[in-house]
N, C-alpha and C positions, 0 to 999 in steps of 0.2 A: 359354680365357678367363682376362683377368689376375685378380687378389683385388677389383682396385679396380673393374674391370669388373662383377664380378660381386654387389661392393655396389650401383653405381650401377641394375645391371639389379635386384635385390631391393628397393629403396628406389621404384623407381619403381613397379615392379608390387603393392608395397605399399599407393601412394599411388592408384594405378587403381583397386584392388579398392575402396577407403574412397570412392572418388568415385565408384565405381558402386553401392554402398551407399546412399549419400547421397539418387545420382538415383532409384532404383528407392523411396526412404522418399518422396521427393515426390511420384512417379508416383503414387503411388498414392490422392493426395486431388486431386479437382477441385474448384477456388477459383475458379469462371469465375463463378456466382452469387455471388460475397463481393466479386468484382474489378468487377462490371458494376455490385453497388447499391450500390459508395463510388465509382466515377464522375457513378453518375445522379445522386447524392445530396452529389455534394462540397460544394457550396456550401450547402446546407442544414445538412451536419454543419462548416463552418467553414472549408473552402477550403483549408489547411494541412493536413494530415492525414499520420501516420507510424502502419500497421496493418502488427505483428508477431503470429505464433501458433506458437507452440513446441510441440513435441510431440516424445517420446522422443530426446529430446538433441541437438533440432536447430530452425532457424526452416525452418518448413514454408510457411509465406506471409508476402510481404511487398509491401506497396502503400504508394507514399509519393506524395503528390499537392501540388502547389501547392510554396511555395517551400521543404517542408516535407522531411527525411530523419530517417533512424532516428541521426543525429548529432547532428540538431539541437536544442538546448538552451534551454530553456523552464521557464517555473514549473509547477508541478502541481498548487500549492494546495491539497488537502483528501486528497488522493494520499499525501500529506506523513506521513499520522495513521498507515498502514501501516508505513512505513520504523520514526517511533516505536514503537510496541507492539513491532515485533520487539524493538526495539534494549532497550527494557525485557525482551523477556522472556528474553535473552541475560544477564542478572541475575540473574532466574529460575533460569536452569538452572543457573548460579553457586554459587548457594544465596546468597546476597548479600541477596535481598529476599523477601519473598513476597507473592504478589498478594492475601491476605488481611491482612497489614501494615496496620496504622495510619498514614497521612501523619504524623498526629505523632509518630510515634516516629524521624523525623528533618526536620521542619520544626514545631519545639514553636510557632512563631506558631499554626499551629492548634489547638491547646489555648486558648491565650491569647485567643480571639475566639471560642468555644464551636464547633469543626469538629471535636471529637476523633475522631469515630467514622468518618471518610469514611474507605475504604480505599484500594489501588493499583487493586483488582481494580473499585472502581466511579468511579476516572479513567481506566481504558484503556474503560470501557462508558456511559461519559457520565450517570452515576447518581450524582454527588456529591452531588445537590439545588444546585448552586448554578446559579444558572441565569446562561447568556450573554447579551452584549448583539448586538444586530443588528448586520451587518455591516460598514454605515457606521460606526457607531459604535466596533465594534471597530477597524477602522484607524487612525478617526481616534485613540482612546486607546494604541494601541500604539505610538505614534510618541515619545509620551513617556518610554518607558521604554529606559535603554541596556542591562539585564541582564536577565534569565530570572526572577534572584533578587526584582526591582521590580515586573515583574508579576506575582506568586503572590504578595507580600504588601499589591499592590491586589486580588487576589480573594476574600483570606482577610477580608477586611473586608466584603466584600459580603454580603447576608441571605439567609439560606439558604432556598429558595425552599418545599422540600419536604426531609423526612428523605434521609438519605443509602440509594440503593438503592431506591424507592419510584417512582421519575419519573426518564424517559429527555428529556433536554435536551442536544440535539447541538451542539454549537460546539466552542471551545478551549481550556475551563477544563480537563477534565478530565488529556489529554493534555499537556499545560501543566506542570500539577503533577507530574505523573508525569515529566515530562522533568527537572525541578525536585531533584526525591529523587534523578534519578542521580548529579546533581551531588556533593550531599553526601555522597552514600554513597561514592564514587569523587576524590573532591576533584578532577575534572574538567571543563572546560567541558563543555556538549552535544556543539558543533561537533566537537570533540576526540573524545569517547566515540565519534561516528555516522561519523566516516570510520575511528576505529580497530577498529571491532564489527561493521560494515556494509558502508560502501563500501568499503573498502581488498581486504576479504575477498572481496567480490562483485563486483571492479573495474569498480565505477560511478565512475570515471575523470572524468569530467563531473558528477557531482552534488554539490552543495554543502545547505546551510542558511547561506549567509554573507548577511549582512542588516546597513544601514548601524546600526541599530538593535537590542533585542533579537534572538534568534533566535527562530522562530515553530515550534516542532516541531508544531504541527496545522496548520500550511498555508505555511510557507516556505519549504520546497526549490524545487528544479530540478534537471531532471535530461534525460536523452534516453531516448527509445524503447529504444535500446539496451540502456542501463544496467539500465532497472527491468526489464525484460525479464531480467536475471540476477538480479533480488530475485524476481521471478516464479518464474522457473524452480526457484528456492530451495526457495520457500514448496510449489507443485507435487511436488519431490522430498521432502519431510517432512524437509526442514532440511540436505539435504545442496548443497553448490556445487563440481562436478569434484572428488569426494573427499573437500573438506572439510566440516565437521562445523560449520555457524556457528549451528542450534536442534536444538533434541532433538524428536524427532516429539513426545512428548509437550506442548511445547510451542506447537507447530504444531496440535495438537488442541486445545488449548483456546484458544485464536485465534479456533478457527473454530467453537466453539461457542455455540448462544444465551444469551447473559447479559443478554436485554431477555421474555422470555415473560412473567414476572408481573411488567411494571412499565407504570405508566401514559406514555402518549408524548406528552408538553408540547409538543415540538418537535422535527421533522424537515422535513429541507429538501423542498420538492416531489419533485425527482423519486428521492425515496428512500422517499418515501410508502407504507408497506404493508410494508414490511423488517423485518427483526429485524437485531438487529446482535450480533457478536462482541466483538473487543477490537481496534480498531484498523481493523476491515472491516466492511462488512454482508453478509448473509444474503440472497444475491438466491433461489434454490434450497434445498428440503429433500427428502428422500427421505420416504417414509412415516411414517416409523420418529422423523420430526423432524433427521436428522441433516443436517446442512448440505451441500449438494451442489455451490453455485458462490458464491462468496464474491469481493465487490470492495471496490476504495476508490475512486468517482470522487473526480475534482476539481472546484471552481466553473470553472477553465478551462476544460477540458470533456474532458479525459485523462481516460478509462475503462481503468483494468485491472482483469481478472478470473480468477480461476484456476477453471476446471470438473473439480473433485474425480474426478465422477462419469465423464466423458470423457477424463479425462485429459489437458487441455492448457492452456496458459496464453493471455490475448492481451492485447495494450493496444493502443488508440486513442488515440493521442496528437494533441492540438491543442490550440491556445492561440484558446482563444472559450469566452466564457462559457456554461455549460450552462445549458436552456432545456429547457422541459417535452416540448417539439416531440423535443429531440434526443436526450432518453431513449426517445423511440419508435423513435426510427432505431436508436439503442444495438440495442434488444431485436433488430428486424426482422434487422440484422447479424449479431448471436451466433445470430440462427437461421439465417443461409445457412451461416456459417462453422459452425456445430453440424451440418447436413446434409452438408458436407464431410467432416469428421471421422467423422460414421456410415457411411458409404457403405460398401457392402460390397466 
């Protein structure tokens, strides 16, 4: 047998063994309950639907329904808040910020309008006390602003609802601000920071925060199935992406820790009703013990991703429809066929 012969015969039965690998890691979970209730249920859950579930370094199920694939590119809206908090806590492990930081020790308007005490650590947990405007209304005021820097110093004007830390009020303030400091700390745009920290790293190739207007870091991306499926697979490996190092588990731990237990809840969107939240995700799951077991960020579109700590695997539900009290029941019913798949002996 020639040299070259005998690379081509090693290269391929190399590449057999990894393909029989692959099939025997699928074999072994049955998806026929996860595949039959996103048919029965397609048009209930939004008709367009792209259902990825990763598990030990691989997509182990994937269902893509209506005109919808795991390429296709869409908003994700409130999905958004996760990609931020990482991107802040990539700062973090910098040593650049701390989540106990003062806002004003680099956005002195806050001094100047009595906000001094709000920290980093209660804008990734929605505890500034300042509380948001309803949804309409946030759109419509967001249209007016061209920069990041316009809207945080129309927020720092507004009356603080409750002390800082005291009261959980979910919207876009929080995350907002905190996107606001990286700027200054880093004298770089957002857009700039989250493809060079983020997607570049994580080659979410398709995902943006471009907006003809400010950029929205609590609900302005887009992205695909694909893509946040490799910010999943991230967050799932405790910060690591094929070797690289883009958060320190450390950092990934306190993510997913409760930072809403002693605080009063103003406001959570329906169907997050009953939650506790981390920095950037909630708390759908806790173990006994209180620690966090499965942690998401839907969106108002109605893109569910969630990573299950405790099982080990990540999934997102991607669609573009508004979520609705009805579809957070399906959400559940889902993660329980696909959670019986994953246990199976």
């Amino acid at each position: 047998m020639s040299l070259n012969l005998h690379k081509i015969c090693l290269k391929f039965s190399t590449t057999a063994v990894f393909m029989l690998i692959c099939l025997v890691a699928k074999a072994q979970f049955n998806f026929a309950g996860a595949d039959a209730f996103i048919t029965t249920h397609q048009k209930a859950l939004g008709g367009d639907i792209a259902t990825l579930v990763y598990k030990d370094g691989a997509i182990i199920f994937r269902k893509e329904t209506g005109t919808f694939n795991s390429k296709t590119v869409a908003p994700i809206a409130s999905c958004s808040k996760w990609l931020t908090a990482a991107l802040v806590m990539t700062f973090v492990d910098e040593g650049k910020i701390s989540l106990d930081q003062k806002v004003s020790d680099f956005l002195p308007i806050f001094e100047t309008y009595g906000k001094t005490y709000i920290t980093l650590r209660q804008c990734l947990s929605h505890t500034t006390g300042i509380a948001d405007k309803g949804l309409l209304a946030r759109l419509i005021e967001r249209r007016k602003f061209e920069t990041l820097e316009e809207e945080i110093n129309n927020f720092v004007k507004r009356e603080i609802a409750d002390n800082p830390g005291k009261s959980f009020y979910y919207g876009n303030v929080g995350l907002n601000i905190a996107a606001r400091v990286l700027e200054v700390v880093s004298k770089k745009s957002f857009e700039t920071l989250m493809r060079q920290r983020i997607f570049i790293p994580l080659e979410m190739k398709q995902s943006s925060f471009a907006a003809d207007n400010a950029p929205n870091p609590s609900g302005g991306a887009a992205s695909t199935a694909n893509d946040y499926m490799n910010f999943l697979s991230m967050i799932l490996n405790k910060g690591m992406y094929k070797e690289k190092r883009i958060l320190s588990e450390k950092a990934i731990t306190e993510m997913q820790r409760i930072h809403t237990k002693e605080v009063t809840k103003k406001y959570s969107p329906k169907v997050a009703e009953g939650f506790e939240y981390g920095l950037g995700l909630w708390i759908l799951e806790q173990d006994n013990n209180g620690n966090s077991t499965v942690v998401a960020s839907p969106g108002l579109f109605g893109t569910f991703p969630y990573v299950d700590i405790q099982r080990n695997y990540a999934c997102i539900i991607f669609i573009k429809k508004f979520i609705t009290e009805e579809r957070k029941e399906l959400y559940i019913e889902l993660k329980k066929k696909i959670d019986a798949a994953i246990s199976q002996p």
